[in-house]
N, C-alpha and C positions, 0 to 999 in steps of 0.2 A: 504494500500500500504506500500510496504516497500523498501531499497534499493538495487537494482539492483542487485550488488554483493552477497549479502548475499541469496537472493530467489534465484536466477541461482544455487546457490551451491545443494540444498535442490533437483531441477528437476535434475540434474545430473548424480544425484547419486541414483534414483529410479522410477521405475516400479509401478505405484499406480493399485494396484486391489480393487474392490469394493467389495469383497467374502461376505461381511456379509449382500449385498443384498439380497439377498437370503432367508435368514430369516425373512426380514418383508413383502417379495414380495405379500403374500399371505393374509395380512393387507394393505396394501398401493394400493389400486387399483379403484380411483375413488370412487364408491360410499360405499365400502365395508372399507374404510379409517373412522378408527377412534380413538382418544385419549383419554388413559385412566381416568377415574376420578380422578387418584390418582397423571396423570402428571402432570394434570390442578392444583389440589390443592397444589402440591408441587412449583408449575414455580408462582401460584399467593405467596405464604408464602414467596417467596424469590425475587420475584419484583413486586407486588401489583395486585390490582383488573384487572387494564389496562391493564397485562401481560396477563392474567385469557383472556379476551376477545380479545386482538388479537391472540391470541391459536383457540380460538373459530369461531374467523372470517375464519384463513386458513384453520381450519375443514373445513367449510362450503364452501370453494373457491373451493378447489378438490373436494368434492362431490357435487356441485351445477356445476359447469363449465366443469364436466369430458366428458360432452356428447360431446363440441365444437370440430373446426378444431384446429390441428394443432396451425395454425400462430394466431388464436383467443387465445388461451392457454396463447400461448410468451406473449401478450399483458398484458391478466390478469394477468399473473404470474410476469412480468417485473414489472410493473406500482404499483403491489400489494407490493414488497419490496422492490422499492426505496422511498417508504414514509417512510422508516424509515432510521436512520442518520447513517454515515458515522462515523466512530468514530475509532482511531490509538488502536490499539491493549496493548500497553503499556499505554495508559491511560484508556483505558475499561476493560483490563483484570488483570493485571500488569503485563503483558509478552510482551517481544519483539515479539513472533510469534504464535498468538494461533487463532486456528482452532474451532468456536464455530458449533456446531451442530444445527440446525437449530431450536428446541426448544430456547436453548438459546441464540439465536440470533433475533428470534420473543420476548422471553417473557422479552431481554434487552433493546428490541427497539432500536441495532443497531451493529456495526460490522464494519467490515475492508474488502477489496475487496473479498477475499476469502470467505470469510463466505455471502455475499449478492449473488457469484457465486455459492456455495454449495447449499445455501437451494431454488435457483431458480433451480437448475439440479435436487434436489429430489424432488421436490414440482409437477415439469412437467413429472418424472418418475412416480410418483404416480399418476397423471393423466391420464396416459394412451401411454405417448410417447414412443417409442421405443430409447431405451438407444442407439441404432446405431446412431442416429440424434444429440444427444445433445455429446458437449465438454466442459469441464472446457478446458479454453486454457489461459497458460500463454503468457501474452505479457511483453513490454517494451511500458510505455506511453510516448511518446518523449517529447510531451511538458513537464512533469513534470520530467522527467528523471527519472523512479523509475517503479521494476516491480508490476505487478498489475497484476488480475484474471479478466477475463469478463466468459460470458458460449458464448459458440455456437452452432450454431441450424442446420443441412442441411437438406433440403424438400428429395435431394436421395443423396446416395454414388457420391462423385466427385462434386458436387455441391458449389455454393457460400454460402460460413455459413454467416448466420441473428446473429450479434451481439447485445445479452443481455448486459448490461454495468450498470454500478453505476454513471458513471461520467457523460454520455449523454443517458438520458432517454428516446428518441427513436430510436425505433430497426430499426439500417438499415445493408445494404449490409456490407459486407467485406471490399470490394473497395469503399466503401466512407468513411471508418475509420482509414483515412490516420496519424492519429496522431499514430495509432498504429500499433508496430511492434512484427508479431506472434514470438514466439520461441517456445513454447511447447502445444500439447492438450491430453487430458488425459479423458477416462470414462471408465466403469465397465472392457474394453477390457486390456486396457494397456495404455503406454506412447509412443507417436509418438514424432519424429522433426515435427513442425508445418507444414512444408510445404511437407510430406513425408506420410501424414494420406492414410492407403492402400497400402503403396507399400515399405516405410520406416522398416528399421529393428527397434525394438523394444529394448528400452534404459534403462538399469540399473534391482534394484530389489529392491521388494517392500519392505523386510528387513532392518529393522533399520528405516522404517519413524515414529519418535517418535511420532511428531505432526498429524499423521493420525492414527495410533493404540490409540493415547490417546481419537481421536474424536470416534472410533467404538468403546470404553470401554463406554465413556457418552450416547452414541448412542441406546447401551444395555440395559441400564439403565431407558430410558425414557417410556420403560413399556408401545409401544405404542398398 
C-alpha cells in the first residue's frame, strides 16, 4: 500500500493494456504451463532453495487445479498467496513504487498490495479464467486511509465482483467490503471509473507507465 495521493496520480493519467499477453498465452494454459529450468535456477541463485520450490509449488497449482470451477480457482489461488508476507515496497525493493512480476514476488516471498493482486490475476489467467471476469481494481482502504490493489472476480458481465484481498483472506461479496472504496478496475481491456465497468468511457493512455513497461521488460525475461 501506498499513499492515497501519490497512487491516484499514477491511474489518472493511464490506460493499462496487457498487449504482451499474448505472447505467453500459448504457455500459460493450465496444464501446458510450464517454467523454465533456467528461471528456476536463476530465482533459486538469487533467493535460495525455498524460492526454487515455491516456483515449483505454483507450477504444480495451475497444472494440478486447472480442471476446477471457477470460485474453486479464487480459493486456491487466494489462500495460495497470502501465505506469503506483506512487505512496503521501499523496504523490499528500495523503491517507493515497484511493480514485482510474479516470479519475483513468489521467489521473494513477498510484496506490497499490487504485486499479491498481479500474480493472483495471472496465476487464474493461466488457469483457464476468462480475462473478462477478473479486475485489478484500485480502491481506497478507509480504515487505513491509503490506496491499495485487491483483484476482482465476476461469475457474468454486471454482476457482484468476489473480492480477492491481502488484508482479509476470505473472499467475499462486494457489499460486504464496506471498508473499501472502489475508484478504478483495470484488465487486458483497459481502464474503467470503478463504478462505470461497461458503459464508462475509457480513461487516459497507457504511454509513459514506467512502472508497468519496466514489469513487461522483467516479464520477458523470465524465459517462461
Amino acid at each position: 500500500m501506498v499513499k492515497y495521493t501519490d497512487k491516484i496520480k499514477y491511474l489518472l493519467l493511464v490506460l493499462i493494456f496487457f498487449s504482451w499477453w499474448a505472447v505467453f498465452a500459448p504457455v500459460m494454459a493450465g496444464e501446458d504451463f510450464h517454467l523454465a529450468p533456467e528461471t528456476l535456477d536463476k530465482t533459486e541463485a538469487k533467493y535460495g532453495q525455498e524460492a526454487r520450490a515455491r516456483l515449483i509449488a505454483w507450477e504444480d497449482l495451475i497444472i494440478r487445479e486447472a480442471h476446477q470451477t471457477d470460485l474453486e480457482k479464487l480459493v486456491l489461488v487466494n489462500d495460495f498467496f497470502n501465505r506469503l508476507e506483506f512487505v512496503d515496497d521501499i523496504l523490499h525493493w528500495g523503491e517507493k513504487d515497484y511493480w514485482a512480476t510474479p516470479i519475483e514476488f513468489i521467489g521473494s516471498r513477498g510484496g506490497d498490495c499490487e504485486d499479491f493482486s498481479i500474480a493472483k490475476y495471472f496465476t487464474l489467467k493461466a488457469m483457464g479464467i476468462d480475462e473478462e471476469k477478473l479486475n485489478l481494481t484500485y480502491v481506497k482502504a478507509i480504515n487505513y486511509n491509503v490506496s491499495h490493489m485487491v483483484l476482482t472476480y465476476l461469475t457474468v458481465p454486471g454482476a457482484e465482483p468476489l473480492v480477492l484481498d491481502n488484508l482479509v483472506g476470505e473472499i467475499k461479496p462486494a457489499s460486504e467490503r464496506t471498508d473499501l472504496l472502489p475508484i478504478y478496475s483495470f484488465n487486458g481491456k483497459g481502464l474503467w471509473l470503478a463504478r462505470q465497468r461497461g458503459q464508462g468511457r475509457l480513461t487516459g493512455s497507457s504511454i509513459g507507465l514506467q512502472r508497468w513497461q519496466e514489469l513487461i521488460q522483467r516479464m520477458s525475461g523470465d524465459n517462461f
